[in-house]
N, C-alpha and C positions, 0 to 999 in steps of 0.2 A: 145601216145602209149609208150609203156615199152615192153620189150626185156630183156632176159637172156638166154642167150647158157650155156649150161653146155657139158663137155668134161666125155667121158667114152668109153663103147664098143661099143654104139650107139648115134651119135649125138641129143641133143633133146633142141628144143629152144622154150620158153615160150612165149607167146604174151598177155600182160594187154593192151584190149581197154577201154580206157574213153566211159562217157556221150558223146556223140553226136558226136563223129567218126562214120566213116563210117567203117563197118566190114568189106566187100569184098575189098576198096580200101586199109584198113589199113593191110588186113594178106599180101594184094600184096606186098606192102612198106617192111613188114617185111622180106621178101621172097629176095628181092632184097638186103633188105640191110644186110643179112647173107649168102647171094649167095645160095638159097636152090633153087634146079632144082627139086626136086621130096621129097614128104612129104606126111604125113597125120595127118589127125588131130584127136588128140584119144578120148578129151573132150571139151565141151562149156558151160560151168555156164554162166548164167544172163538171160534178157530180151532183145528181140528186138521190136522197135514200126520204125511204118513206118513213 
């Protein structure tokens, strides 16, 4: 997982998941580790397989 915050009028932090991360545990991780209590999420590029 890859992270970038960027600083402005409105906070907005990117999230790169790899191959074979898991999406729900990895946005949690990110969430945690930029202290975000309340988000949305605006877009999702790629593919998910189960």
């Amino acid at each position: 997982m890859t992270t970038m915050q960027y600083a402005g009028p409105i906070a907005v932090v990117t999230i790169g998941i790899e191959p074979g991360e898991m999406l729900l545990e990895t946005i949690r991780e990110a969430l945690k580790k930029h202290s975000i209590k309340n988000g949305v999420v605006v877009s999702g590029i790629g593919t998910l397989k189960s």
